[in-house]
N, C-alpha and C positions, 0 to 999 in steps of 0.2 A: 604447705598450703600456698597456693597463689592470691596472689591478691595484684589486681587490675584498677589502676587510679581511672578518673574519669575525665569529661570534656568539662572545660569550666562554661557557665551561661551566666547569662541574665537573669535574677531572681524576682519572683512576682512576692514582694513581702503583705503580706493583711492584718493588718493590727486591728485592735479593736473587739476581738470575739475571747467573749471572758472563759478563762481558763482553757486554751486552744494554745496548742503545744504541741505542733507537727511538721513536719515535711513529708512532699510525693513527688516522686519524679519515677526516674527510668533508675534502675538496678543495672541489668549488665542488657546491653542492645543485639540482640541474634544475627549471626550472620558478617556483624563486624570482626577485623583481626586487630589485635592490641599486642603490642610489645612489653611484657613485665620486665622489673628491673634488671633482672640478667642474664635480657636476650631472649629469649625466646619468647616464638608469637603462638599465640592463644586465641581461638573462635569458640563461641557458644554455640549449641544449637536449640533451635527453642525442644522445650520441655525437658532440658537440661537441671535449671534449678528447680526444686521442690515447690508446693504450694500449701502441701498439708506438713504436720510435725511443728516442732519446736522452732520458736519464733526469733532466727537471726538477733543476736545483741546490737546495739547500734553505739560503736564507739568513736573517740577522736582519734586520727591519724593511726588506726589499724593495732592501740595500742588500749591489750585490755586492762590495764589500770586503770585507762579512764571510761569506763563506762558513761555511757549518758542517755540510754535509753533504748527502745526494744521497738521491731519490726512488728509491726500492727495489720496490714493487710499486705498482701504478695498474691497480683494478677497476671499470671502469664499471657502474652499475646503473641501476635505473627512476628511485631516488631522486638519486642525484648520483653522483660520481667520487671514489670510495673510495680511500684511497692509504695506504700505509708508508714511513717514511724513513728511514734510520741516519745517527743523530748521530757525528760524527767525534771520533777522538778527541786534539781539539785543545785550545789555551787556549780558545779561542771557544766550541770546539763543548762545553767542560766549561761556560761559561757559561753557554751556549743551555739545555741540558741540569737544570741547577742552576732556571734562572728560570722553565722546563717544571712541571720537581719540583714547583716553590714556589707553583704557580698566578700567577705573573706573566706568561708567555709560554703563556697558556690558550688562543692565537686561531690562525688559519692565511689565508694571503692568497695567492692567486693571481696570478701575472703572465703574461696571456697576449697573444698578437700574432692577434688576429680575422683569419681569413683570409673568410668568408664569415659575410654577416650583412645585417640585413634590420631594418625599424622599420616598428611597428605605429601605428594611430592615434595613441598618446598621444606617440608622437618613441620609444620605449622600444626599445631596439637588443637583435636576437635573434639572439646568435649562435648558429650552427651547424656550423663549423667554426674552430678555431683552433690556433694554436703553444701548447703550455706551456712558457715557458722556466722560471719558476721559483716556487719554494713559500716562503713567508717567515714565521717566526713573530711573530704582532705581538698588542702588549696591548691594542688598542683594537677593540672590537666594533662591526661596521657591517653586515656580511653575515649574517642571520640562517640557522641550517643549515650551515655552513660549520665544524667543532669537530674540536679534537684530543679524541677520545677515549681513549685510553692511552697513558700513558707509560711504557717500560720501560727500569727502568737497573740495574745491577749495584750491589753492597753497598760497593760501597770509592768512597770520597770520592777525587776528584783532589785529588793535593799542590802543583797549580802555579797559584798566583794567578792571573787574567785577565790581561792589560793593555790598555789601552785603545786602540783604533787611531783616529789621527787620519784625516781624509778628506783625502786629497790632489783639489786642483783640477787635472783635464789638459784641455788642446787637446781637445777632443772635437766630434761633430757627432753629433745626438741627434735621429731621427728620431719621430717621438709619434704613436699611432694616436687614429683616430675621439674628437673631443670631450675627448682629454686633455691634460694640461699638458705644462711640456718637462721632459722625462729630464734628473733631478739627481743626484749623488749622496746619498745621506741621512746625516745628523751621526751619528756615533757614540753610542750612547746611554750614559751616564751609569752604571758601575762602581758595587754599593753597597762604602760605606766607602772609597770614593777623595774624594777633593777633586772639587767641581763645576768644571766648564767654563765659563771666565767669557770671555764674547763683548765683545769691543770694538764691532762692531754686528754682528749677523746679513748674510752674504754673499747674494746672490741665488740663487745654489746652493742655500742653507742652508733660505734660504727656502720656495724651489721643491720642493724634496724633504718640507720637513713638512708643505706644503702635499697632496703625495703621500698621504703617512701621517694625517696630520689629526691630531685628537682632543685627547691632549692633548700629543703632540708639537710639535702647530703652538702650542698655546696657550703652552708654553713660551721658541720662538722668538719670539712675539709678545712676550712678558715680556721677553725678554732686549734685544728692538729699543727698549723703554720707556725700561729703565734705563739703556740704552747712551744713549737720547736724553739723558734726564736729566743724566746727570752730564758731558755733551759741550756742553747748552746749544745743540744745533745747530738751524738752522731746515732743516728737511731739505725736498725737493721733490720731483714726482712726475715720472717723464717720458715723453715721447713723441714717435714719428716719430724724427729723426734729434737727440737730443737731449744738451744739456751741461744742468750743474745750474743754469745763467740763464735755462732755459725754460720753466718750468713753474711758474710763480708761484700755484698755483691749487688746491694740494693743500702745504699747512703742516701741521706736527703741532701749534701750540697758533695758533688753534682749529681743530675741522674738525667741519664741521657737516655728518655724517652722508657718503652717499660722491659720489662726482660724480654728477651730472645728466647722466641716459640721455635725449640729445633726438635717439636712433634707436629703432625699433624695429627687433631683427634678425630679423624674422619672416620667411618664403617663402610666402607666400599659393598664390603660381601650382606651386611643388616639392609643397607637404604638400597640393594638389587630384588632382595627379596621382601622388603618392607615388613613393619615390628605389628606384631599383634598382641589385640588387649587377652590375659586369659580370661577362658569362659566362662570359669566358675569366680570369677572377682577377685581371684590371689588370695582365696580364702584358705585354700589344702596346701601339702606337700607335694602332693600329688594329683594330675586330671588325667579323664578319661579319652583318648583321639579314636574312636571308630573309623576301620577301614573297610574296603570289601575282600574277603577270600574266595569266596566265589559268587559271580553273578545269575540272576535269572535268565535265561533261554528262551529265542522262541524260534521255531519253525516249522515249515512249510507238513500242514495235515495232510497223511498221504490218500487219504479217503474222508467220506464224511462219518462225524458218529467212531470217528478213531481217537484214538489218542492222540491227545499233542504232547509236544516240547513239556518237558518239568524238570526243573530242577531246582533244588532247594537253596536256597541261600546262605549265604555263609559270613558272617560279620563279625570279623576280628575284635576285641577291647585290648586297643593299645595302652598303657599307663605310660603317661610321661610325666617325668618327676623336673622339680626347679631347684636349677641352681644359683646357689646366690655366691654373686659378686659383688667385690668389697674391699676396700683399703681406708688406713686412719693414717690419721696426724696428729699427734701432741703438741701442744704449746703450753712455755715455759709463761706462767702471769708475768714475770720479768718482760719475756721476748714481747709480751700481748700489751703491755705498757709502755713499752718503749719502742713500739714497731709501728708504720707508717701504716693507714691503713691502707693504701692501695695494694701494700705486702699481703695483705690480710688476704686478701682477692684475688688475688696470682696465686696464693697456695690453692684458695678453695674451687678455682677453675679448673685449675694441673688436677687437682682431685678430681673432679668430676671427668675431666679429658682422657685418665686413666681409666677410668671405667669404661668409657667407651671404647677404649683400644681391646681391653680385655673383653668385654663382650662381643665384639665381632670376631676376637681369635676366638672364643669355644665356639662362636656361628661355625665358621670355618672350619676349625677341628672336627663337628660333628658332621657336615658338608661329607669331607673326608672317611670318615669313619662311617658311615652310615649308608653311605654310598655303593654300589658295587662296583664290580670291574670288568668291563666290558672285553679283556682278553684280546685290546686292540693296542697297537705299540705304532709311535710314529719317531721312524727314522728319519732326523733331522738330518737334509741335504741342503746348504744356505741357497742352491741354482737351481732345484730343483723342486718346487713347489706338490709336485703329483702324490707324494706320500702322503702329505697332511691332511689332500684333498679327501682320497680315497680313505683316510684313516678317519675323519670325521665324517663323511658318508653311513661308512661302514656303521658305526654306532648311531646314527641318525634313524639310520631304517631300522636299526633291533627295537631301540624304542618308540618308533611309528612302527612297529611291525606287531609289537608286545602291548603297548598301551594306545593306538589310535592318535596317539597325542606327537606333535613336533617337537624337539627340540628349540626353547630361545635364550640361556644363558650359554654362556665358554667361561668358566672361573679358571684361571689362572695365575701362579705367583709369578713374582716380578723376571725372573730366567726364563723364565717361558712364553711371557709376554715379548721379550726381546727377540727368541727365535720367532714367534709369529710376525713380528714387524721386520725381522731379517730378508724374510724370505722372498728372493729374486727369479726371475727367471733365467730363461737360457741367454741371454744377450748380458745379465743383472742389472736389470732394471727391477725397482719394487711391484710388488704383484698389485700393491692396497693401491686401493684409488685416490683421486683428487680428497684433501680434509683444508678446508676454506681458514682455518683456527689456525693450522699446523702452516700451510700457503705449500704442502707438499701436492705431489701428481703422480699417479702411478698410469700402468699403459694399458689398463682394462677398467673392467666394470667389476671385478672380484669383492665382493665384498660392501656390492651396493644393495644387492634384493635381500629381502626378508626370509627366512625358512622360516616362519608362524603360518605362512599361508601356503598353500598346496601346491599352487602354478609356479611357484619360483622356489624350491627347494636350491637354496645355496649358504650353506653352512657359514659362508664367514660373512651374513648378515646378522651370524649370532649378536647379543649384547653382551660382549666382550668384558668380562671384571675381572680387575687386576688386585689382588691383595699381598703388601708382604704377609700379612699373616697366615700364609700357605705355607708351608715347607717347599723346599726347592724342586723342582719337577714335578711339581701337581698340575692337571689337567683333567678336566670335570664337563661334562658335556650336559646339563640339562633341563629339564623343564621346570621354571622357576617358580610352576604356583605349587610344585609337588613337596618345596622345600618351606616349611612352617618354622619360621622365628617369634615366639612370643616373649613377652618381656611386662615389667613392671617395675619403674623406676621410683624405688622408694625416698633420694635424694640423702641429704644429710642429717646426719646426729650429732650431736655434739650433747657434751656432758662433762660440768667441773668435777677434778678430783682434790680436793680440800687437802689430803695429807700431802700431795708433792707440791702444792700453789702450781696447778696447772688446767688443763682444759685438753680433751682430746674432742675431735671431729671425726666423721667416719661417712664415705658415703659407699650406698650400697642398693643393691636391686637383685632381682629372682627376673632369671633368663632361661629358655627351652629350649632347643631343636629337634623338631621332628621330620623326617622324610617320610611320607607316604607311602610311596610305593619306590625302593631302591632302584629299579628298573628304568625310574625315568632320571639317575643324576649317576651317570656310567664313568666310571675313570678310564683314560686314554696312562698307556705308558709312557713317556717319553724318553726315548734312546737316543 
């Protein structure tokens, strides 16, 4: 579930109108990008969230123990999704109510379940259809656009003190959409004029959930993990894979010199070339249907009048392509989860997710490969002699302008092969490739500056050149990039306690596809 905090404002309070017990503002603002807690950015589009169904909860700080009242009207407009709620009238909802008043609960946060959604160049996820399960008041601003604009409550003060609800920990199994952390409950916030809440150390729950919320929720849990350390003397550890607190000697709290060493990078070179698509049936099957064409309509030239034309019948393939799902876990030991710092916590459940991503763009890749044909073209690497590679990608340029009307504009290649492309010199050895402004390198031509997508400039090494280790070694793929289909649905983490070993496993995981269209247009070069 994502959940988007909001812009803090100015609140218009109206006392005085008997039994009135509301707030309206703006819900989520269309067209803005917001950063959720871990990282990734998020845009609405209007007619994104619903306006008919079941009516949004309206909780504190996105934590549904505390209920305190229910979404009452929901206006979509150009600018965002205008909403009204009634405050209930409970100990809570007199709290919610009072902290509204007071300008402390001046924010509004959304939690909603993306059903349809889509990412643009920069990775920035646009949804266009989603769940609203629920609306949460929170004090910390992150969503700019997002504001309670009036508060209405009635002239009589409630007589009944708050109290404070603790969060109870249950058996739960927490599923987490696209790019979010795992579903916690979130710590009860802090009563004024009660006694503070003094943490023996912060739980992984505890954590996870302010990690949700951020700002300075998290900053507090952080503080209270300090002091719990302190005055315990403990050497606490981080952990990972299937882990007790004797395995992770590598992450201490005195000293810690900055956070581990990232010697992955989780990038998808071969995914973000051909970009992910939402499936079209909603990730509801095992299996969808990709229609192609096998044979097209006809027409030409009548050779009389009152003669017959052209006919031919058509012919439309039903391809089925099935999803596979991707997936890795982690066990933690309740020991390691109690005595582990939480920033440990979060370096495991990144590397998890980072993993996935590595693995998804290898089956991209693998099925790239495998699905692909072979064009029956072989380029003899000569390092001074450039004419082979020329004519070698020519050659397969025109079979698929020749066969599909269409250009060539990807060159996939693994990293050896990458290297004879950047090798190759002429007859003097000088490099072929041109001036790169980044690189502050010059070459002695224009090789490599025109485009092949357009007609008038057919020259091959204006291809968009993607380098992946995740090729096998001599791989070399020549082709047109909308012909290759990556669909995907990142269903994010689970996590679930298991009572008999005092543990906790997590698990994140998604259903990913590749399809080639037509093999014709993603031709394999040999390379000798």
């Amino acid at each position: 579930m994502i959940k988007l905090n909001a812009q803090a404002v100015t609140i218009d309070a109206a006392a005085g109108e008997t039994q009135t017990r509301t707030i309206t503002g703006v819900a989520v603002p269309y067209g803005e990008t917001a950063t959720v807690s871990d990282g990734t950015q998020v845009r609405f589009e209007q007619g994104a969230l619903p306006v008919e169904g079941k009516a949004p909860k309206l909780f504190m700080y996105h934590d549904s123990s505390m209920p305190v009242g229910l979404v009452t009207e929901r206006v979509d407009t150009e600018e965002g999704m205008m909403f009204s709620a009634r405050i209930s009238a409970t100990a809570a909802g007199d709290e919610a109510l009072t902290l509204a008043l007071d300008g402390v609960l001046d924010s509004v946060s959304v939690g909603v379940n993306p059903t349809k959604f889509s990412y643009d160049d920069e990775g920035t996820m646009i949804v266009t259809e989603a769940e609203w399960l629920e609306l949460s008041l929170v004090p910390i601003p992150a969503f700019a656009g997002a504001v309670i604009e009036k508060v209405l409550a009635s002239a009589q003060e409630p007589d009944t003190e708050p109290t404070p609800t603790e969060v109870e920990e249950t058996e739960t199994v927490d599923a987490v959409q696209p790019e979010a952390v795992v579903e916690a409950a979130t710590p009860t916030a802090p009563i004024p004029a009660q006694p503070k809440r003094q943490f023996a150390m912060p739980s992984a729950a505890e954590y996870m959930a302010a990690m949700h919320i951020g700002g300075d929720t998290f900053r507090k849990v952080n503080q209270a993990f300090v002091e719990a350390a302190k005055s315990k003397q403990t050497a606490l550890q981080a952990a990972a894979g299937d882990v007790l607190t004797t395995d992770t000697p590598g992450l201490l709290p005195i000293p810690v010199l900055g956070p581990v060493f990232d010697d992955l990078n989780y990038n998808r070179p071969v995914v973000a070339a051909v970009g992910a698509r939402a499936y079209p049936d909603g990730g509801q099957s095992k299996t969808f249907i990709r229609p192609t064409w096998t044979t097209h309509t006809s027409v030409g030239a009548q050779s009389t009048e009152l003669t017959g034309v052209s006919a031919t019948t058509p012919v439309i393939a039903s391809n089925s392509v099935a999803k596979v799902t991707m997936s890795g876990a982690v066990s933690l030991s309740s020991q390691d989860m109690d005595f582990t710092s939480p920033g440990a916590m979060e370096i495991i459940l990144r590397d998890l997710a980072g993993q996935y991503l590595i693995a998804s763009d290898n089956y991209c890749a693998d099925q790239i490969v495998a699905q692909g044909a072979s064009s029956g073209v072989t380029w003899t690497v000569n390092a001074t002699d450039p004419s082979d590679l020329i004519n070698s990608l020519y050659d397969v340029a025109e079979s698929i302008l020749t066969t599909t009307r269409f250009l060539p504009d990807h060159l996939f290649v693994s990293p050896d092969v990458w290297k004879k492309l950047s090798s190759q010199l002429d007859a003097d050895k000088r490099p072929i490739f041109p001036y790169a402004a980044a690189a502050g390198l010059m070459g002695v031509n224009g090789m490599g500056t025109q485009n092949i997508t357009t007609t008038n400039t057919l020259n091959p090494l204006g291809l968009n050149l993607v380098v992946d280790a995740n090729f096998a070694s001599g791989t070399m793929v020549l082709a047109r990039g909308s012909a290759i289909e990556f669909y995907e649905q990142v269903r994010g983490i689970m996590s679930v306690e298991v009572p008999s070993t005092l543990g906790r496993t997590f698990s994140y995981y998604g259903y990913v596809s590749t399809f080639i269209a037509d093999a014709t247009m993603a031709q394999k070069i040999t390379v000798a």
